[in-house]
N, CA, C and O atoms as CSV, one atom per row, in Angstrom:
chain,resi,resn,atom,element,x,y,z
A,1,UNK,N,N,-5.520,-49.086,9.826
A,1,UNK,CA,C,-4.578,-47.992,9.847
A,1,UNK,C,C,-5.303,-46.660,9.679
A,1,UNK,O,O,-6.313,-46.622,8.976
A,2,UNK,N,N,-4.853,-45.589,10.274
A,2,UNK,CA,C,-5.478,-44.299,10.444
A,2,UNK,C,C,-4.486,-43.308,9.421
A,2,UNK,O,O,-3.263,-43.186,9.495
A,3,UNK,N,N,-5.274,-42.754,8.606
A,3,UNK,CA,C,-4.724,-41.875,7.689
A,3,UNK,C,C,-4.218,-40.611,8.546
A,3,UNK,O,O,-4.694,-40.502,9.676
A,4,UNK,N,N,-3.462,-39.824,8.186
A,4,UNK,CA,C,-2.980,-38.509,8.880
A,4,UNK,C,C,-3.118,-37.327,7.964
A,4,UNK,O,O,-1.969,-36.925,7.777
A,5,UNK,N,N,-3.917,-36.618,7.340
A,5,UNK,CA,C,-4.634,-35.448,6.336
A,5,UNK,C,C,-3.680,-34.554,6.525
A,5,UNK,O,O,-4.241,-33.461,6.442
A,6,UNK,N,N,-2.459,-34.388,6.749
A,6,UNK,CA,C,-1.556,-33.194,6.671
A,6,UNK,C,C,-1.915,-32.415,5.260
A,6,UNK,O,O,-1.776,-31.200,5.397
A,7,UNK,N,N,-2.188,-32.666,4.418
A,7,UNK,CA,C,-2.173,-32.234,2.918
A,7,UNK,C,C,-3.038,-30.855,3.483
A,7,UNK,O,O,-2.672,-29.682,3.414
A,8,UNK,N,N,-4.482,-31.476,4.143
A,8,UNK,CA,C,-5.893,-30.312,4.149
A,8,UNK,C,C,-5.491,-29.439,5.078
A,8,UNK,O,O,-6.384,-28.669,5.430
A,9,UNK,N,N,-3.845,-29.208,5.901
A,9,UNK,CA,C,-4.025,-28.365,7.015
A,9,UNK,C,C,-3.621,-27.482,6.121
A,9,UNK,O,O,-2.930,-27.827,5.163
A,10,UNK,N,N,-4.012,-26.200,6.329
A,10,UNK,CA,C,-3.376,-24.746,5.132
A,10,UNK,C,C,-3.979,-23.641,6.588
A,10,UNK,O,O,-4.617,-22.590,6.509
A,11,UNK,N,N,-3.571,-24.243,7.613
A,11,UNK,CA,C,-3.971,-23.012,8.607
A,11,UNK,C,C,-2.008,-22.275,8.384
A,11,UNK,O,O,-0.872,-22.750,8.382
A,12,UNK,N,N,-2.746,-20.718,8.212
A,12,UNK,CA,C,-1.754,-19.730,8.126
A,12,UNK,C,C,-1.272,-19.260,6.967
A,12,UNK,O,O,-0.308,-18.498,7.042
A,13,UNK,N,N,-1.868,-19.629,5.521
A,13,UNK,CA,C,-1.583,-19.661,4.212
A,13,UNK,C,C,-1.639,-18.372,4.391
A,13,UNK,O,O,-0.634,-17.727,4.095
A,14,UNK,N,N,-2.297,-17.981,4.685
A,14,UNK,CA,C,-2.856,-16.481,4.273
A,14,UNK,C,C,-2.217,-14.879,5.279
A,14,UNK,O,O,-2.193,-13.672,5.040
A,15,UNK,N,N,-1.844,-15.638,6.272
A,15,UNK,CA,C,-0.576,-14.636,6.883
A,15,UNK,C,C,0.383,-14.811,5.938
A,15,UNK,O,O,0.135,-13.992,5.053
A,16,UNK,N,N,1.405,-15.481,5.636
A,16,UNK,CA,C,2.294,-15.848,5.035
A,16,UNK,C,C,1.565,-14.946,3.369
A,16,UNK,O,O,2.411,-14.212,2.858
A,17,UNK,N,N,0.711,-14.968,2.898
A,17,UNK,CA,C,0.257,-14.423,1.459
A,17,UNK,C,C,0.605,-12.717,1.885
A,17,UNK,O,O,1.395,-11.960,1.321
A,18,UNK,N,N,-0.314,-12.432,3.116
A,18,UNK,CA,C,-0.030,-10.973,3.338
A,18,UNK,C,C,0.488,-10.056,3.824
A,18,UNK,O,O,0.402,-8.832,3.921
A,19,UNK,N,N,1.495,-11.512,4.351
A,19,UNK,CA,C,3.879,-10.971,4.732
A,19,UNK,C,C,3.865,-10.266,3.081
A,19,UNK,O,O,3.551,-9.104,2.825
A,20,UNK,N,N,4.266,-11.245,2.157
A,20,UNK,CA,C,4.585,-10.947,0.940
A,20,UNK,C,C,3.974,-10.233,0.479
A,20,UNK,O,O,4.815,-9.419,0.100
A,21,UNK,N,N,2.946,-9.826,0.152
A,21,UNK,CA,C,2.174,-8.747,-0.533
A,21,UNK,C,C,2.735,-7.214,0.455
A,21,UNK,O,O,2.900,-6.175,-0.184
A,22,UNK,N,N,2.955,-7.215,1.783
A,22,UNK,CA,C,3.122,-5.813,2.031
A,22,UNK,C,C,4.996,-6.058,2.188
A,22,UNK,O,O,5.677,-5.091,2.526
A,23,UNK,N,N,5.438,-6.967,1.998
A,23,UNK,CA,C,6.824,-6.795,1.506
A,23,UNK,C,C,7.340,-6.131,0.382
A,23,UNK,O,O,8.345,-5.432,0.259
A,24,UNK,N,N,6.298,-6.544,-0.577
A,24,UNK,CA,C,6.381,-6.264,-1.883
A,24,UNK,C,C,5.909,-4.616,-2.132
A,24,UNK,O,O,6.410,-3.798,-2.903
A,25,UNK,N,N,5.025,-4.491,-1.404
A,25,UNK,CA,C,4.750,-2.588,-1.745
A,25,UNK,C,C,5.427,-1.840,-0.922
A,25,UNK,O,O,5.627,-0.653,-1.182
A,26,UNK,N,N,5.970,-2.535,0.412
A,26,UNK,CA,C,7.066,-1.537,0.444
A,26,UNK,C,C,8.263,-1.437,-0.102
A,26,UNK,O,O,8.764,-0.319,0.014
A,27,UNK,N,N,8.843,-2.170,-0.618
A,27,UNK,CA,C,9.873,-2.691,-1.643
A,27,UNK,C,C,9.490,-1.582,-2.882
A,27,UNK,O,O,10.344,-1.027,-3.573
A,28,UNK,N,N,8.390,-1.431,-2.978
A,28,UNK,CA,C,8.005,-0.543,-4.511
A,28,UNK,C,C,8.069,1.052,-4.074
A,28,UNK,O,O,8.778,1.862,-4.672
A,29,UNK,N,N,7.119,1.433,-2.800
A,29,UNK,CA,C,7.543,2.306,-1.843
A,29,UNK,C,C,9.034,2.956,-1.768
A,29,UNK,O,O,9.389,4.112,-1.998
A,30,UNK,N,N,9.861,1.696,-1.326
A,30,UNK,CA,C,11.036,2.539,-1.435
A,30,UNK,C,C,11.925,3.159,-2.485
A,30,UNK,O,O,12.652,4.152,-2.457
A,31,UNK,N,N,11.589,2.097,-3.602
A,31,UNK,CA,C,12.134,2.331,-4.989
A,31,UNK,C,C,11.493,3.509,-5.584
A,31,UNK,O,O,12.254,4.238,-6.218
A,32,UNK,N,N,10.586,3.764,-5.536
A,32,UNK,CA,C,9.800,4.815,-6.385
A,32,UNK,C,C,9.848,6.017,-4.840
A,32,UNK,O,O,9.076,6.961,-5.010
A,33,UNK,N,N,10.513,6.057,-3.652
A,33,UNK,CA,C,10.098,6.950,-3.078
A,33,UNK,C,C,10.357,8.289,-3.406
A,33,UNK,O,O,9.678,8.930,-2.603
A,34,UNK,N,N,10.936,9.045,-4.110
A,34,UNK,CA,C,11.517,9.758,-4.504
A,34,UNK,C,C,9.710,10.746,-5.449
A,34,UNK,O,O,9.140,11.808,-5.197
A,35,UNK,N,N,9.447,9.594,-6.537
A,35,UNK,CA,C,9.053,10.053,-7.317
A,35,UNK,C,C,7.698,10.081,-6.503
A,35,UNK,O,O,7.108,11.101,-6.857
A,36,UNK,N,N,7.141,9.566,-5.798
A,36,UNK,CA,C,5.899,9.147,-4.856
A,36,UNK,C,C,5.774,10.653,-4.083
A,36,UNK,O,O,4.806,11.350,-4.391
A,37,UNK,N,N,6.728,11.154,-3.098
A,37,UNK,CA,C,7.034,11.757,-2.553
A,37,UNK,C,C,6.521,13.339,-3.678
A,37,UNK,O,O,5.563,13.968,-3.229
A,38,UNK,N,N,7.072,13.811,-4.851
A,38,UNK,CA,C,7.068,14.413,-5.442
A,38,UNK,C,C,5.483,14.704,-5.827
A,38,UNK,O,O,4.992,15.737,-5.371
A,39,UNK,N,N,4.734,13.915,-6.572
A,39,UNK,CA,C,3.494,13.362,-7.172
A,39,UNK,C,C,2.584,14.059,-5.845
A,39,UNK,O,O,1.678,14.876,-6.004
A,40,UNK,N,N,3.147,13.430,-4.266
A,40,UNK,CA,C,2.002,13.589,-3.249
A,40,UNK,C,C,2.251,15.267,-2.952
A,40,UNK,O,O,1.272,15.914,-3.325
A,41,UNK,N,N,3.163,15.970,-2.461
A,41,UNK,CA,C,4.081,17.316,-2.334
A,41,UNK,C,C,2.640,18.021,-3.452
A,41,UNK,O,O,1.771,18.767,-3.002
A,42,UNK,N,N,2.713,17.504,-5.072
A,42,UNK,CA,C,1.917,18.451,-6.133
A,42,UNK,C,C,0.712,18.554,-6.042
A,42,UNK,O,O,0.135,19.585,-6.391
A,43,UNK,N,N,-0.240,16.956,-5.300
A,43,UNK,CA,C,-1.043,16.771,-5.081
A,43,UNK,C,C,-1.561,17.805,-3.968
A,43,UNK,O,O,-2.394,18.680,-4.209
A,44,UNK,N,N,-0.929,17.581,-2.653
A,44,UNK,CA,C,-1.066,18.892,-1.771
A,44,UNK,C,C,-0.948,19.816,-1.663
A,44,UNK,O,O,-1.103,20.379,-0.579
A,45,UNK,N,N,-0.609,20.421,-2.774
A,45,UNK,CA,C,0.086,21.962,-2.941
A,45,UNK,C,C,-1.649,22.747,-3.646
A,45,UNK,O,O,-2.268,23.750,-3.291
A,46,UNK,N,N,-1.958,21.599,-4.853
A,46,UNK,CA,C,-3.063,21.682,-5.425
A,46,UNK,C,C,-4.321,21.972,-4.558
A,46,UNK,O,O,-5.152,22.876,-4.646
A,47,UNK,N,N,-4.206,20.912,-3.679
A,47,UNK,CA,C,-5.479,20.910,-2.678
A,47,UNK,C,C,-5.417,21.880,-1.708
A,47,UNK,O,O,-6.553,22.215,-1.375
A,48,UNK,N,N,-4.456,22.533,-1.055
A,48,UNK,CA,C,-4.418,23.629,-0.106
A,48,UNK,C,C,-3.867,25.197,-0.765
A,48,UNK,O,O,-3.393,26.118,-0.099
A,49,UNK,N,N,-4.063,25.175,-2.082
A,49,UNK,CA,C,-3.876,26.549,-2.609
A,49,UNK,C,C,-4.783,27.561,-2.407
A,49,UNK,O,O,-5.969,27.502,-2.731
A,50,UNK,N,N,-4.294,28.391,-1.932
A,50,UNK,CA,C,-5.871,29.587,-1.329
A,50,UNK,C,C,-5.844,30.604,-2.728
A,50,UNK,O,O,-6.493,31.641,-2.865
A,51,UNK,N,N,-4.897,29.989,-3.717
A,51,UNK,CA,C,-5.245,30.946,-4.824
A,51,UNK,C,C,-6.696,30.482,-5.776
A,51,UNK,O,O,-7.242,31.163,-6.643
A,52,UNK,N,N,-6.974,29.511,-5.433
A,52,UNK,CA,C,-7.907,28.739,-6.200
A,52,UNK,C,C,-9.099,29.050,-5.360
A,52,UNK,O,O,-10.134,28.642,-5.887
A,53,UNK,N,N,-9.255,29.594,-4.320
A,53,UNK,CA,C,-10.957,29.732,-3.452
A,53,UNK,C,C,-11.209,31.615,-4.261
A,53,UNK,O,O,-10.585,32.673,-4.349
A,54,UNK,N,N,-12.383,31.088,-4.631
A,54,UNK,CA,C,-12.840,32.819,-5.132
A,54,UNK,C,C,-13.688,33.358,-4.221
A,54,UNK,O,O,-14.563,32.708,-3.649
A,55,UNK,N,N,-13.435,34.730,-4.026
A,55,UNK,CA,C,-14.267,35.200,-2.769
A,55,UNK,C,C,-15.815,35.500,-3.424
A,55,UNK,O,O,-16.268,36.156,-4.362
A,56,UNK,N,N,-16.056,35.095,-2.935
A,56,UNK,CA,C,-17.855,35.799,-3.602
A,56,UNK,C,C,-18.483,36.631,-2.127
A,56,UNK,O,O,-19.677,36.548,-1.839
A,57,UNK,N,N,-17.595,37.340,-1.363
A,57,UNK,CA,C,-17.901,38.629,-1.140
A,57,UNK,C,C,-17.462,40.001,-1.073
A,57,UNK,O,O,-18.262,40.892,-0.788
């Protein structure tokens, strides 16, 4: 009799791992979008302020 190894097939585990993982951060994404949104807005405001470049001429 010939055994049939279904157990060792795990082809596709890992699509299926990294459905759920980017399900899950956009799920967090949307919940926190609000505050995400806000945080990035302060972040860029910071980085493109021309009050912060000093002229040194």
């Amino acid at each position: 009799m010939r055994k049939i190894a279904k157990r060792n097939n795990r082809k596709g585990m890992g699509t299926v791992e990294v459905v759920i993982i980017i399900a899950v951060l956009v799920a967090l994404a949307l919940l926190f979008r609000t505050g995400l949104m806000e945080y990035g807005q302060k972040v860029m405001d910071f980085c493109f302020d021309d009050s912060k470049i000093s002229s040194a001429f």
